[in-house]
PyMOL Python script that loads the backbone (N, CA, C, O; Angstrom):
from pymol import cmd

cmd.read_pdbstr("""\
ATOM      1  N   UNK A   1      89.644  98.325  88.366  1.00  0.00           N
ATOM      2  CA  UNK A   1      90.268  98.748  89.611  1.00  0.00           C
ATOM      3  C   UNK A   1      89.271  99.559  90.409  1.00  0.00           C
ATOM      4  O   UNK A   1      88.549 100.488  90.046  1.00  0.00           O
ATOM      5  N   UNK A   2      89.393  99.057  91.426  1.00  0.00           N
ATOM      6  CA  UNK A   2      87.960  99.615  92.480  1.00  0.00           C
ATOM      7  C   UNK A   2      88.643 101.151  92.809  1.00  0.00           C
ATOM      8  O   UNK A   2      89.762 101.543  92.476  1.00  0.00           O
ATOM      9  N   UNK A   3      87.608 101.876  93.565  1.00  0.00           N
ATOM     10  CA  UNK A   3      88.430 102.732  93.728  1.00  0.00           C
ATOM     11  C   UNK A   3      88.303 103.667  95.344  1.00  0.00           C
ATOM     12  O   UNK A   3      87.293 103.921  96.001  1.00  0.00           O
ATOM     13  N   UNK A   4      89.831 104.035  95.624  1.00  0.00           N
ATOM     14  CA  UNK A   4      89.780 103.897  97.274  1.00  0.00           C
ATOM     15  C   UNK A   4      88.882 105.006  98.187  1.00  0.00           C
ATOM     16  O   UNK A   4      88.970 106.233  98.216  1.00  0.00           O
ATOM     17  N   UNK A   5      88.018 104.121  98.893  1.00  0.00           N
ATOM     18  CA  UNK A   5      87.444 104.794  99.932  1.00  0.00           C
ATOM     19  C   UNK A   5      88.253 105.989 100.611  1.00  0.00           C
ATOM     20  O   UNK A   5      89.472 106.142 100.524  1.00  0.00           O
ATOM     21  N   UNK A   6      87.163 106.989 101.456  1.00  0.00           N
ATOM     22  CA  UNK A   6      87.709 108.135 102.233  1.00  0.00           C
ATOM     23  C   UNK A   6      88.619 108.002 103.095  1.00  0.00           C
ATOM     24  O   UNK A   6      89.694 108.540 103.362  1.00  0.00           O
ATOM     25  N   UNK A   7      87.719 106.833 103.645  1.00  0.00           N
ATOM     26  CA  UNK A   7      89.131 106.527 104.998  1.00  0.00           C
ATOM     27  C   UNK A   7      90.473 105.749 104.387  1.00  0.00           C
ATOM     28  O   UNK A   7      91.523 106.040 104.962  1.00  0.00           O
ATOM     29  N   UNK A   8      90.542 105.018 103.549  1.00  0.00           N
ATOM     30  CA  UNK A   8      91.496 104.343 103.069  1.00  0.00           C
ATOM     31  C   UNK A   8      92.582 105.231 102.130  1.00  0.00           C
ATOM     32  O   UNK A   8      93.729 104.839 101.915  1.00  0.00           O
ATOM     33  N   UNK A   9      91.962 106.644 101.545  1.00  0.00           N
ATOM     34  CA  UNK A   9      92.744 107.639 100.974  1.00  0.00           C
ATOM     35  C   UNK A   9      93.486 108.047 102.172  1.00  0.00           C
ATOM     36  O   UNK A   9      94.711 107.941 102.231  1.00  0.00           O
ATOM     37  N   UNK A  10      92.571 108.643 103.394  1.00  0.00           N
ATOM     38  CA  UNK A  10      93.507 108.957 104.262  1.00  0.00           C
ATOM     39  C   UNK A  10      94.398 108.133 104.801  1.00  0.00           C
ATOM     40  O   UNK A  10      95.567 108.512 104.875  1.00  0.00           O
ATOM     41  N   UNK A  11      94.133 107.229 105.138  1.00  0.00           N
ATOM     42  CA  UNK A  11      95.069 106.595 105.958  1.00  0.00           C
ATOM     43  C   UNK A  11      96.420 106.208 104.609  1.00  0.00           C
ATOM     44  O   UNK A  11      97.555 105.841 104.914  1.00  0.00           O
ATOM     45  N   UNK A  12      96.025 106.367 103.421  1.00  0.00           N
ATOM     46  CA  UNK A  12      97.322 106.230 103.208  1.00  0.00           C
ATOM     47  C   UNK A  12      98.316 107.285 103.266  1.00  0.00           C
ATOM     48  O   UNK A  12      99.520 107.115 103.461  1.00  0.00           O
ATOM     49  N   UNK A  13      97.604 108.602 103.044  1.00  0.00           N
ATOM     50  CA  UNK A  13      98.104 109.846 102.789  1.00  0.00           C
ATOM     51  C   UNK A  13      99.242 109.906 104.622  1.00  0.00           C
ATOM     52  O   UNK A  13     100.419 110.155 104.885  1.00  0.00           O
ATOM     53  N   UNK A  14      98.076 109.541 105.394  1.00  0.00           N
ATOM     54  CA  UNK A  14      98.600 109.471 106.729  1.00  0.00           C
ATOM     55  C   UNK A  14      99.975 108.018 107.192  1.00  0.00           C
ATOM     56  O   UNK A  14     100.565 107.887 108.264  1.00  0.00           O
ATOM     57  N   UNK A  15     100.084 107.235 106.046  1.00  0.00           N
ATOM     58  CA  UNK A  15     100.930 106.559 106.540  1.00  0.00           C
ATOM     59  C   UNK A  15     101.945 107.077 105.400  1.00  0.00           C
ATOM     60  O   UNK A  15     102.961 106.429 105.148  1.00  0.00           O
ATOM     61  N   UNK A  16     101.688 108.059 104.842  1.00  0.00           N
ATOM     62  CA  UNK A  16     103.075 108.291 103.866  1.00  0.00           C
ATOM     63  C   UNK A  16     104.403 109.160 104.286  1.00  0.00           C
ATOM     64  O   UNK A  16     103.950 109.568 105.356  1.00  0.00           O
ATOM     65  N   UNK A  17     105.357 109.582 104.238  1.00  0.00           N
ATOM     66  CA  UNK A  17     106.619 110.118 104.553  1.00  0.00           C
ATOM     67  C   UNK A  17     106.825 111.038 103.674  1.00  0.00           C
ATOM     68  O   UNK A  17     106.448 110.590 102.591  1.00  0.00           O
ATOM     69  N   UNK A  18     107.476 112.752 103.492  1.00  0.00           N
ATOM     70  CA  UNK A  18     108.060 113.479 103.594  1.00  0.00           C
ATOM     71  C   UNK A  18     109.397 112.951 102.977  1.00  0.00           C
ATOM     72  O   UNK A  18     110.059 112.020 103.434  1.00  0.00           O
ATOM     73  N   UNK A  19     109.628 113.541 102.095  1.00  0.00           N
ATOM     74  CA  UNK A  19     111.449 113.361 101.539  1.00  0.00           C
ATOM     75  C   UNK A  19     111.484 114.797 100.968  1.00  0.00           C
ATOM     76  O   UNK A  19     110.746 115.403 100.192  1.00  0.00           O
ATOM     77  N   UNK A  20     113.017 115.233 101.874  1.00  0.00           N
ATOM     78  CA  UNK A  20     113.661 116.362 101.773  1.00  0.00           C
ATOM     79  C   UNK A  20     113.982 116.318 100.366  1.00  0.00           C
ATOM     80  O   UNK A  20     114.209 115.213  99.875  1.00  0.00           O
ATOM     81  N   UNK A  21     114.048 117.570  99.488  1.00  0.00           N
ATOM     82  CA  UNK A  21     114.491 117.174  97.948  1.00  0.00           C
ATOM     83  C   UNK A  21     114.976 118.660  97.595  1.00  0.00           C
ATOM     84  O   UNK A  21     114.386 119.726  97.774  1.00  0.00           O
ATOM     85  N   UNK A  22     116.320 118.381  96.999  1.00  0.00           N
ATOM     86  CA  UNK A  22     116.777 119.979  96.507  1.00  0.00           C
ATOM     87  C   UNK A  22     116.009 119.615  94.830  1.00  0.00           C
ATOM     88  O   UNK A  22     115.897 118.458  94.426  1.00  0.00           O
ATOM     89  N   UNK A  23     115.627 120.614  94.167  1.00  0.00           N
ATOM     90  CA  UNK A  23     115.188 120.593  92.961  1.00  0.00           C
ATOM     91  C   UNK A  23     115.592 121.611  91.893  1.00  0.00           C
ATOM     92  O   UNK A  23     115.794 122.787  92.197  1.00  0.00           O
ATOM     93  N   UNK A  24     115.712 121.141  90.595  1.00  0.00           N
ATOM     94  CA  UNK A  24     115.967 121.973  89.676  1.00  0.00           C
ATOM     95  C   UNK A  24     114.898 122.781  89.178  1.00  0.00           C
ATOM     96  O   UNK A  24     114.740 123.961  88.864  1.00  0.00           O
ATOM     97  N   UNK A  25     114.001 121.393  89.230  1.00  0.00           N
ATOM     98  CA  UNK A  25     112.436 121.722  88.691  1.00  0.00           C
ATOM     99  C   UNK A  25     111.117 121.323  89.280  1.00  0.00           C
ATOM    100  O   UNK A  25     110.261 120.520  88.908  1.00  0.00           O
ATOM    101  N   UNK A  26     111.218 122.181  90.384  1.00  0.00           N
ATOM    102  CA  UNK A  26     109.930 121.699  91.343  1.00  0.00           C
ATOM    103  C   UNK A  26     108.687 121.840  91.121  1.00  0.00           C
ATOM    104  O   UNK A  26     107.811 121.747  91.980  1.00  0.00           O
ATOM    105  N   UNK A  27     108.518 122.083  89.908  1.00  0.00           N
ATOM    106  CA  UNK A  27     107.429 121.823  88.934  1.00  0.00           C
ATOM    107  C   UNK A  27     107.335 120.808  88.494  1.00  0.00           C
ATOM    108  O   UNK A  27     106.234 120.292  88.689  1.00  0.00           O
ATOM    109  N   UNK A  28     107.978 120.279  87.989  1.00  0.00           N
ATOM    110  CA  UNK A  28     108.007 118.981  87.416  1.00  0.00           C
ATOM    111  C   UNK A  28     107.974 117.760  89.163  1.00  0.00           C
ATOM    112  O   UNK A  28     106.996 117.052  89.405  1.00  0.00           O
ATOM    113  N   UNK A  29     108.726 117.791  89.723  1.00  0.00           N
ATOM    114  CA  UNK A  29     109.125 116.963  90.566  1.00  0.00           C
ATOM    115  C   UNK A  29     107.216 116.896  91.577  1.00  0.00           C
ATOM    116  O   UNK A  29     106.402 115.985  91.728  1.00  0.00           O
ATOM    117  N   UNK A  30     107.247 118.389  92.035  1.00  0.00           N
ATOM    118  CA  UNK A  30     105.979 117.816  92.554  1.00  0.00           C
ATOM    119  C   UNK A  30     104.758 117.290  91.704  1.00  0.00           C
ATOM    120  O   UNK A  30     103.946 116.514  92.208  1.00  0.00           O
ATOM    121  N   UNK A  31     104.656 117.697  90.505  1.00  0.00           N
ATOM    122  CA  UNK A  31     103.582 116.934  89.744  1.00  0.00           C
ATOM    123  C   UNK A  31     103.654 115.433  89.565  1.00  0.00           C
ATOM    124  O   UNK A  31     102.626 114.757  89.526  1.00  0.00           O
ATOM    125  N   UNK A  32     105.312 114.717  89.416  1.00  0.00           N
ATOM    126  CA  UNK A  32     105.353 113.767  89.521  1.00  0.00           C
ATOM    127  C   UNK A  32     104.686 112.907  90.828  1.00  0.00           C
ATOM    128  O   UNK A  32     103.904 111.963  90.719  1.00  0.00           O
ATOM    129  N   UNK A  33     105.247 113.533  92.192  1.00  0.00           N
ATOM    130  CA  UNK A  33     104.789 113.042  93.047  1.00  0.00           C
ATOM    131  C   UNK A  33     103.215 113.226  93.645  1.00  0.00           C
ATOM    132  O   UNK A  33     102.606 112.552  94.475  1.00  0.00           O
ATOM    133  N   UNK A  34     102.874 114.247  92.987  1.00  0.00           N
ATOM    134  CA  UNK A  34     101.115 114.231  92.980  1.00  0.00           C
ATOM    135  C   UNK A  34     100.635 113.072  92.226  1.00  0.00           C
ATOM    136  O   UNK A  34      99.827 112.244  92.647  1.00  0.00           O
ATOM    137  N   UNK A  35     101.221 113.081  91.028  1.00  0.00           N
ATOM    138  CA  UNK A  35     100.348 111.973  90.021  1.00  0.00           C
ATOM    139  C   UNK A  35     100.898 110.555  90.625  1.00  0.00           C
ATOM    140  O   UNK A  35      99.872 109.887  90.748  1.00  0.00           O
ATOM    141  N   UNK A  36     101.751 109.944  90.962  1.00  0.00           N
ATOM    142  CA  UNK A  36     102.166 108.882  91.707  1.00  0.00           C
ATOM    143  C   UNK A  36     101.099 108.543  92.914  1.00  0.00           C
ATOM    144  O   UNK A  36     100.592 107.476  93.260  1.00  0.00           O
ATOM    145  N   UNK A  37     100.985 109.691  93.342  1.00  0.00           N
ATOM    146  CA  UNK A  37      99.823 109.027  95.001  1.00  0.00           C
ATOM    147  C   UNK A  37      98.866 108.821  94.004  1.00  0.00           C
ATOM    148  O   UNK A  37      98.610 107.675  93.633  1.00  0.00           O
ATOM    149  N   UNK A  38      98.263 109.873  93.489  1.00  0.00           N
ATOM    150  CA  UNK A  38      96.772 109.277  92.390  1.00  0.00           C
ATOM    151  C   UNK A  38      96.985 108.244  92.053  1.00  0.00           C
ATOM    152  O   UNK A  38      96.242 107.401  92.555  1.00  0.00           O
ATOM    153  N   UNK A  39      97.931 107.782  91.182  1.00  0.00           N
ATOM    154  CA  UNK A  39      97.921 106.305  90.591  1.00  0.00           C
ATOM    155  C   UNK A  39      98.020 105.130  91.155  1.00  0.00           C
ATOM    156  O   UNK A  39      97.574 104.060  90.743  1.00  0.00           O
ATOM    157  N   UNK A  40      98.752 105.402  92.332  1.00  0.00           N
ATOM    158  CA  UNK A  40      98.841 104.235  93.329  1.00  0.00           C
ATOM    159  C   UNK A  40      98.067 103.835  94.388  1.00  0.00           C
ATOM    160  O   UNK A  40      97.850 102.748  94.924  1.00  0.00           O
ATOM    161  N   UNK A  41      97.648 105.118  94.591  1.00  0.00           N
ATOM    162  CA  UNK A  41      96.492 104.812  95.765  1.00  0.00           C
ATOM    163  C   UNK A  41      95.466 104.989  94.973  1.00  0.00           C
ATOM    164  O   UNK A  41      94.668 105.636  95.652  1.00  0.00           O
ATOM    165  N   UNK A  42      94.967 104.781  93.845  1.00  0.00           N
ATOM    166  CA  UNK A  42      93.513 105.110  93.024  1.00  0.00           C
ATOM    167  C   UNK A  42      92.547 106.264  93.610  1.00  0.00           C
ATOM    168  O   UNK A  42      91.381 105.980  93.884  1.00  0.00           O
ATOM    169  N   UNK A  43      92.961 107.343  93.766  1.00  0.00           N
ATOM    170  CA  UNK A  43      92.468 108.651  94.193  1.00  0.00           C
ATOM    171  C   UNK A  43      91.744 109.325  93.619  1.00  0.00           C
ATOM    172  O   UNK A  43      92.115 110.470  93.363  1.00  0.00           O
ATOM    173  N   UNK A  44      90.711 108.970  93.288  1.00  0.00           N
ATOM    174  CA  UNK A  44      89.626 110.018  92.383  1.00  0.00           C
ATOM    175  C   UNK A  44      88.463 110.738  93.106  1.00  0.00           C
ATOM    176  O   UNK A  44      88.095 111.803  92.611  1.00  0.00           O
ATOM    177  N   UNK A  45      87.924 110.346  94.068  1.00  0.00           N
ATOM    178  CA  UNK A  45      87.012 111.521  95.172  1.00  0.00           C
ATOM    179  C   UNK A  45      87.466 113.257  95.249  1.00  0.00           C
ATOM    180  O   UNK A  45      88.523 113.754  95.635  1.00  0.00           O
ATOM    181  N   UNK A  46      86.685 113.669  94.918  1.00  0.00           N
ATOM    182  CA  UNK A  46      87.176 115.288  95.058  1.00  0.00           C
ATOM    183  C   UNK A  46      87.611 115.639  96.587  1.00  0.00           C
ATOM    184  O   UNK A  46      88.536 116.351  96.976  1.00  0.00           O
ATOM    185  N   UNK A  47      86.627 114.893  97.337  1.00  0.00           N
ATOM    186  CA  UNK A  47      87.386 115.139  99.128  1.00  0.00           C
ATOM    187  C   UNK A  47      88.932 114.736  99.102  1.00  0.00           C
ATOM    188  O   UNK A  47      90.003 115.282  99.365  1.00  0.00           O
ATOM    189  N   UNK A  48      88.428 113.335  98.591  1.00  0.00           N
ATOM    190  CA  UNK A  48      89.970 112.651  99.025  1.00  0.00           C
ATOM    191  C   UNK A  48      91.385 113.478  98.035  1.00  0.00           C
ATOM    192  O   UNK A  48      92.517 113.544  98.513  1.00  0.00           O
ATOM    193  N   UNK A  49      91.100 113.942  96.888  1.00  0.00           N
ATOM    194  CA  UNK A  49      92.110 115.139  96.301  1.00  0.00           C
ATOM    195  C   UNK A  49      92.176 116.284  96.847  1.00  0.00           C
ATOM    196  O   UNK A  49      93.341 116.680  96.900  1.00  0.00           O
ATOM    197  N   UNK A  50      91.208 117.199  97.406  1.00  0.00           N
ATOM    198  CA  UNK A  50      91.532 117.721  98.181  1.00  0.00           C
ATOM    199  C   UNK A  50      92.233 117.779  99.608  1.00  0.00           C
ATOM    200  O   UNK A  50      92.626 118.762 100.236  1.00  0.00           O
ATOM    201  N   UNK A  51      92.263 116.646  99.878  1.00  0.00           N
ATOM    202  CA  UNK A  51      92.971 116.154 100.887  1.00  0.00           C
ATOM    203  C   UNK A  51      94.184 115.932 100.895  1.00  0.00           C
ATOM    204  O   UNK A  51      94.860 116.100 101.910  1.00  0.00           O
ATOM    205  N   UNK A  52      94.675 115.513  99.760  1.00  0.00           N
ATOM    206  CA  UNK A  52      95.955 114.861  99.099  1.00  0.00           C
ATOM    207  C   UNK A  52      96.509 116.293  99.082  1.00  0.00           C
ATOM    208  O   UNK A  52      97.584 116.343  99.681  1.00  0.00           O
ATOM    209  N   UNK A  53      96.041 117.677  98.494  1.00  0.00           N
ATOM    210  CA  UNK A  53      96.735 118.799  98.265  1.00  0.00           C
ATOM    211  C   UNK A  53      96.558 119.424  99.438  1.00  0.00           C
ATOM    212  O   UNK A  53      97.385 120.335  99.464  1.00  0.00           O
ATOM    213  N   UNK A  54      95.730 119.421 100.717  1.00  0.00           N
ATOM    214  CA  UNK A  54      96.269 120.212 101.699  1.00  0.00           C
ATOM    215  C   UNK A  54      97.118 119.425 102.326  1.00  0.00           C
ATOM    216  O   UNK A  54      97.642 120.075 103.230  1.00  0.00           O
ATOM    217  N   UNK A  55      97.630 118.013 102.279  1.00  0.00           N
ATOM    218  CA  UNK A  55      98.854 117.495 102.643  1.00  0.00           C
ATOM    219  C   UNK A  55     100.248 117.812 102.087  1.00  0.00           C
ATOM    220  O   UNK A  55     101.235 117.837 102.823  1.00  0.00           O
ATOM    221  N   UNK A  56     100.314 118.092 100.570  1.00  0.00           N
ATOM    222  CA  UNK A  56     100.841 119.091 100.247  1.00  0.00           C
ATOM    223  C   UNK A  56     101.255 119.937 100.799  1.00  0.00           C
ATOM    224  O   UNK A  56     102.378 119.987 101.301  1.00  0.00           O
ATOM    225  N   UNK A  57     100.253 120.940 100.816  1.00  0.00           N
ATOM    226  CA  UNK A  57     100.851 122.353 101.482  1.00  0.00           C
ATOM    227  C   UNK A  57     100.894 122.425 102.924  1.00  0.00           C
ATOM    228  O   UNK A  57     100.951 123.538 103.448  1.00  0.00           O
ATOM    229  N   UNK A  58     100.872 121.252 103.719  1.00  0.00           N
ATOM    230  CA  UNK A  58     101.009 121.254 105.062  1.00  0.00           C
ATOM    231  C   UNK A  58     102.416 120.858 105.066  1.00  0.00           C
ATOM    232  O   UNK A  58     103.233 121.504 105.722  1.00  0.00           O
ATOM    233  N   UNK A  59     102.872 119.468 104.124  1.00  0.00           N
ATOM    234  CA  UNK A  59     104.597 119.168 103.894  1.00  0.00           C
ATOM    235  C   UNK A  59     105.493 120.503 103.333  1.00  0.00           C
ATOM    236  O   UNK A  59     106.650 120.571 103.748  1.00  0.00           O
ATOM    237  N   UNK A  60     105.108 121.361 102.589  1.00  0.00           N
ATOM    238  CA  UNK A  60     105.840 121.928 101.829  1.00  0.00           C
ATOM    239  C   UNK A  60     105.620 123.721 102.589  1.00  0.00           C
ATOM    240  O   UNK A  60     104.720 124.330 103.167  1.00  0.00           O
ATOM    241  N   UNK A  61     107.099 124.009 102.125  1.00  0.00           N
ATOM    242  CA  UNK A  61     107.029 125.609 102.912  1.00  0.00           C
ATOM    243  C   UNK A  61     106.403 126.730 101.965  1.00  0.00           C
ATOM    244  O   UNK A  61     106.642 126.679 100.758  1.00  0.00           O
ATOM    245  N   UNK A  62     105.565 127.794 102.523  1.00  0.00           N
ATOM    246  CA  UNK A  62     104.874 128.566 101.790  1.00  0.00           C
ATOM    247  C   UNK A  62     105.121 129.081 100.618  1.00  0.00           C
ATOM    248  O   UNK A  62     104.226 129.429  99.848  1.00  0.00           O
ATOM    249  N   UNK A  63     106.608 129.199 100.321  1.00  0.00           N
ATOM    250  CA  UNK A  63     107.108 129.602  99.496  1.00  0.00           C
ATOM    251  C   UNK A  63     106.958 128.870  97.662  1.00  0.00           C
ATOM    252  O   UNK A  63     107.262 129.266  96.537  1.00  0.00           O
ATOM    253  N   UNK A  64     106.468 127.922  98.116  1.00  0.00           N
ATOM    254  CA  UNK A  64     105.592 126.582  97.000  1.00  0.00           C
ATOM    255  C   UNK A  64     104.487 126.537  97.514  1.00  0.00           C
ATOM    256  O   UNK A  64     104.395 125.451  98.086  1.00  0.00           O
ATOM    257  N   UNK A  65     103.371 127.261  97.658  1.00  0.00           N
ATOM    258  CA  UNK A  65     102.090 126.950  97.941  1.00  0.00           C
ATOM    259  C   UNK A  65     101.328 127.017  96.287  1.00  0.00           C
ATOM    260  O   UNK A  65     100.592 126.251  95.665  1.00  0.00           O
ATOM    261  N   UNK A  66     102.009 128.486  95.971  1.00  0.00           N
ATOM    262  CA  UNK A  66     101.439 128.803  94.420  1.00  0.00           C
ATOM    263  C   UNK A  66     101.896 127.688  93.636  1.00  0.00           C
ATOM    264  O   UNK A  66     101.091 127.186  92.851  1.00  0.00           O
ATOM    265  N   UNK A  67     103.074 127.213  93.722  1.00  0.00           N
ATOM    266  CA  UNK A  67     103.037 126.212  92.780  1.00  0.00           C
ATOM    267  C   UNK A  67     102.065 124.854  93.051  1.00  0.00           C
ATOM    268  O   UNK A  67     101.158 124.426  92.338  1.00  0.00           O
ATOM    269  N   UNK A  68     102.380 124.531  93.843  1.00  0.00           N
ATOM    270  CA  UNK A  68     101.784 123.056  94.508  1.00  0.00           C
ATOM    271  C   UNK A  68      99.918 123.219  93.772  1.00  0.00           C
ATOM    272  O   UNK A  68      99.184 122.360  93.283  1.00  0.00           O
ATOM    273  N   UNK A  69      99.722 124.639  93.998  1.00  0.00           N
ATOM    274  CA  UNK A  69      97.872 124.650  93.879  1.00  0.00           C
ATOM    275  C   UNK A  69      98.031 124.948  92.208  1.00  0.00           C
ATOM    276  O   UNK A  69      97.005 124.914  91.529  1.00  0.00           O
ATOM    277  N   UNK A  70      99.443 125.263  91.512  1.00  0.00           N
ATOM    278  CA  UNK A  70      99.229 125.346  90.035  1.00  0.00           C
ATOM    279  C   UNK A  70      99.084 124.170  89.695  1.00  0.00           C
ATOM    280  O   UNK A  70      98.146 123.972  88.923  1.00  0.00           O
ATOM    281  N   UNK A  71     100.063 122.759  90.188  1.00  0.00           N
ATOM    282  CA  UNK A  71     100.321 121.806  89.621  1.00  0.00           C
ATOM    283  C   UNK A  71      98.994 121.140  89.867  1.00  0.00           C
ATOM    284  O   UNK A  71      98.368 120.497  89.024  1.00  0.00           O
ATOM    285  N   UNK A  72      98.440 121.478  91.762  1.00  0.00           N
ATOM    286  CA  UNK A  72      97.215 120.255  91.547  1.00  0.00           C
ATOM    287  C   UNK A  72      96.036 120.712  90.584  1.00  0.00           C
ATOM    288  O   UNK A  72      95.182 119.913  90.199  1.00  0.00           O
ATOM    289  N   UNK A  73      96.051 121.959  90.246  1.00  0.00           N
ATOM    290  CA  UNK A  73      94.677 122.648  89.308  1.00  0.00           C
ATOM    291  C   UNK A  73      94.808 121.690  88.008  1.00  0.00           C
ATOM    292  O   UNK A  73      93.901 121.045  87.483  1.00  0.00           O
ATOM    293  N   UNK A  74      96.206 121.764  87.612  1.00  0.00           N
ATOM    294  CA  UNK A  74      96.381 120.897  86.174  1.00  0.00           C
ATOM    295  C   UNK A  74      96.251 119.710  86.502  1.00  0.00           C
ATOM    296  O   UNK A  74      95.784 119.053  85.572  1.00  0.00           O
ATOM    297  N   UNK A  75      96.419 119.218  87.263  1.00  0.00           N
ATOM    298  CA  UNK A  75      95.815 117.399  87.677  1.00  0.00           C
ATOM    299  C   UNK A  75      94.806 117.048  87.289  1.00  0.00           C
ATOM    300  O   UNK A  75      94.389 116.243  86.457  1.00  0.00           O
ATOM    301  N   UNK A  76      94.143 118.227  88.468  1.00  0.00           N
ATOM    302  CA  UNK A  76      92.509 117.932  88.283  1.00  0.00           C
ATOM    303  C   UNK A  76      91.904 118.289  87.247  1.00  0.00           C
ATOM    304  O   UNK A  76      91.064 117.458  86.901  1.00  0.00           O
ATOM    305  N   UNK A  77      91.989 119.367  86.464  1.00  0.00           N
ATOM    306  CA  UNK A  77      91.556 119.170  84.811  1.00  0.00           C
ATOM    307  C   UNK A  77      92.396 118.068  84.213  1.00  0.00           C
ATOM    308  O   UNK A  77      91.420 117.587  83.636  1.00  0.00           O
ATOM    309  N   UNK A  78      93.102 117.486  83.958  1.00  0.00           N
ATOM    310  CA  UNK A  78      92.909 116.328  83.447  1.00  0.00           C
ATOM    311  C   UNK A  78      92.205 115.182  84.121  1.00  0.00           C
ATOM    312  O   UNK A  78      91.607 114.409  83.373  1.00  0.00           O
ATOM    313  N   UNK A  79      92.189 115.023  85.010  1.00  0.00           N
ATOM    314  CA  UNK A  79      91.059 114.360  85.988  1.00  0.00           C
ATOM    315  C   UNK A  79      89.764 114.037  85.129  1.00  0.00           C
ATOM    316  O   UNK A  79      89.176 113.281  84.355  1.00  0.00           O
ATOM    317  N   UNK A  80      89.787 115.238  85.897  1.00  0.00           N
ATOM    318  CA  UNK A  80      87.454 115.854  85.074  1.00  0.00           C
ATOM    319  C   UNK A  80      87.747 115.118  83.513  1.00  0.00           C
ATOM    320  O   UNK A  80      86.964 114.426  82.862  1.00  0.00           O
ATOM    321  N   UNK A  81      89.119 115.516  83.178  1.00  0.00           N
ATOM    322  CA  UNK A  81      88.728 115.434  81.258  1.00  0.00           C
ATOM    323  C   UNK A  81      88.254 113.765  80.888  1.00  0.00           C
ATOM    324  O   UNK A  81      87.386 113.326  80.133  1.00  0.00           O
ATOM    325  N   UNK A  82      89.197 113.122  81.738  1.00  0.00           N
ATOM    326  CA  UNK A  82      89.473 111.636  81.523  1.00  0.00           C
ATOM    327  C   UNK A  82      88.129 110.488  82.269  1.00  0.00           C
ATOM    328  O   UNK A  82      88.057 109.262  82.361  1.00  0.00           O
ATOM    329  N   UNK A  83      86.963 111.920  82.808  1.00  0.00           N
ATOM    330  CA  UNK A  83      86.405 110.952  83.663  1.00  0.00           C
ATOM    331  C   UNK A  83      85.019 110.466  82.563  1.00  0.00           C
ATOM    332  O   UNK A  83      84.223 109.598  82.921  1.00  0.00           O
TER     333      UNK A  83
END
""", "prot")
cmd.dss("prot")
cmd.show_as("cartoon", "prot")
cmd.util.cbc("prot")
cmd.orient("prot")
């Protein structure tokens, strides 16, 4: 599996949608949906992950910033581990 260019990370990040979500465990829920864009859009560039998480915290209200940057820290060490 090839893996997606800068502009092609963005533009997917940029054609993706926002879903309102009450949560029990928004720990769990956003890691799911972090690891889903990685897997689907083949996201491994450190730009293009960084990119992916200030989209993140541009969708999500401040009040989840700490989490959002806990969950993507644990991403990305498994990332690095697996590379």
């Amino acid at each position: 599996r090839r893996s997606t260019s800068r502009s092609e990370s963005k533009q997917v990040v940029l054609e993706s949608f926002a879903v309102m979500k009450r949560s029990v465990d928004p720990q769990k829920d956003f890691r799911e949906s972090m690891v889903e864009m990685i897997e689907e859009n083949n996201i491994r560039a450190t730009k293009d992950l960084e990119d992916l998480l200030a989209c993140y915290l541009t969708l999500n209200p401040k009040e989840y910033h700490a989490l959002i940057i806990q969950v993507f820290e644990k991403i990305w060490r498994q990332l690095t581990k697996t590379k």
